[in-house]
C-alpha positions in Angstrom: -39.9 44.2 14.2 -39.4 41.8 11.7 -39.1 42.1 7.8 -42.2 44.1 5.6 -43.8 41.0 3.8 -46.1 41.1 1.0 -49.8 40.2 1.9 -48.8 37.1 -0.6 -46.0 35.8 1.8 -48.5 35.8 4.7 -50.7 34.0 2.6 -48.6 30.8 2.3 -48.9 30.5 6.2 -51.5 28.3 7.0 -53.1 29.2 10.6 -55.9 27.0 11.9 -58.3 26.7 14.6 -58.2 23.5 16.6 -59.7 22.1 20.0 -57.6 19.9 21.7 -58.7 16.7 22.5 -56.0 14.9 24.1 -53.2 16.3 26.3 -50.3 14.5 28.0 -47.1 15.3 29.6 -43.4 14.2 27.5 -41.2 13.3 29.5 -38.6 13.2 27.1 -37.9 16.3 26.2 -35.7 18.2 27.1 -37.6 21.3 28.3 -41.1 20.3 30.3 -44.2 20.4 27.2 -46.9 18.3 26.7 -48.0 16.3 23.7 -51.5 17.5 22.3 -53.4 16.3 19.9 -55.5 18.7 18.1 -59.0 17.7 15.8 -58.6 20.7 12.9 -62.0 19.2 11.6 -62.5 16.7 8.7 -60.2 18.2 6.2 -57.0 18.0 8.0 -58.2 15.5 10.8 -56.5 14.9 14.5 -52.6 16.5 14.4 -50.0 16.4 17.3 -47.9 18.8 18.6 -45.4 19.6 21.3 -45.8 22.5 23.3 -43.7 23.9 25.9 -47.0 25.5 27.7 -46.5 23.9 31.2 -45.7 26.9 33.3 -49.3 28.1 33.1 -51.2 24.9 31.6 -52.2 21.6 33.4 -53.3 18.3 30.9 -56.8 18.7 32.6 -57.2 22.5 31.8 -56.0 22.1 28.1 -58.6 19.1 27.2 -61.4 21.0 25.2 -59.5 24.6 24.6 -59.7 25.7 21.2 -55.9 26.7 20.2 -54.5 28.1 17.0 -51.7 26.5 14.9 -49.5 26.9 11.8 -50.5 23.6 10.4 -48.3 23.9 6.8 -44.8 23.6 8.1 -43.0 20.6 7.4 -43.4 17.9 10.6 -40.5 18.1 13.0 -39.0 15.5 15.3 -38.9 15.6 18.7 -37.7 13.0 20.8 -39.7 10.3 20.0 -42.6 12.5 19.0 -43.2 14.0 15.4 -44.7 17.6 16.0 -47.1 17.7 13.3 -48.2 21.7 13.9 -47.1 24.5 15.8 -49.4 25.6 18.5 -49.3 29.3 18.7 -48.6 31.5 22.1 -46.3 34.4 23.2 -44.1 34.7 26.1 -45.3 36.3 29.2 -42.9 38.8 31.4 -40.8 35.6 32.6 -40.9 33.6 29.5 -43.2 31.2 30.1 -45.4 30.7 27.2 -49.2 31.6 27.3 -51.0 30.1 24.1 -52.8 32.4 21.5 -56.6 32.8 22.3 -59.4 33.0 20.5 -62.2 35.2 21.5 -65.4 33.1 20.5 -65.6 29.3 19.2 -65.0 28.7 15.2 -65.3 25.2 13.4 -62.6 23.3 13.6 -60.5 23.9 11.3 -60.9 27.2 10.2 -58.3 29.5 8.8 -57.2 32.5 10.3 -58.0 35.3 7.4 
């Protein structure tokens, strides 16, 4: 278990719900992921990300699936791609990673509370 953090500190995390509208694989990385992009809705817009989801995700199955992302760390370089957000998942029994569901649709957009 990690660190006890004040309800504060898991405040400044910024967790929103996104559908992804785009999905496409990178070949230049250096472990197999795809390139999404995400719409978060009109306040933050269309965001990108890298995912390494490709053990139990196709491009064709992604297009449409609402995902969750930390969308207020700084932007990270990969490759040639700039990861914008962190798409959010958990590794299964082999490691492979299986992205974080939602239950029911929300706006895009929408903050985790």
């Amino acid at each position: 278990m990690a660190d006890t953090i004040s309800f504060d500190d898991f405040l400044k995390v910024d967790i929103r719900a996104g559908t992804i509208l785009e999905a496409r694989v990178f070949p230049e990385a250096r472990k197999p992921a795809y390139i999404l992009l995400i719409d978060f809705g009109a306040e933050l817009g269309i965001k990108k990300s890298s995912a390494q989801i490709t053990v139990h995700y196709t491009p064709e199955t992604l297009v449409g699936r609402q995902v969750m992302a930390v969308v207020n760390f700084p932007p990270r370089q990969i490759g040639p791609v700039r990861s914008e957000v962190l798409t959010l998942g958990y590794e299964d029994a082999n490691g492979a990673i299986v992205l974080a569901a939602l239950e029911r649709p929300v706006p895009n957009g929408q903050r985790l509370m």
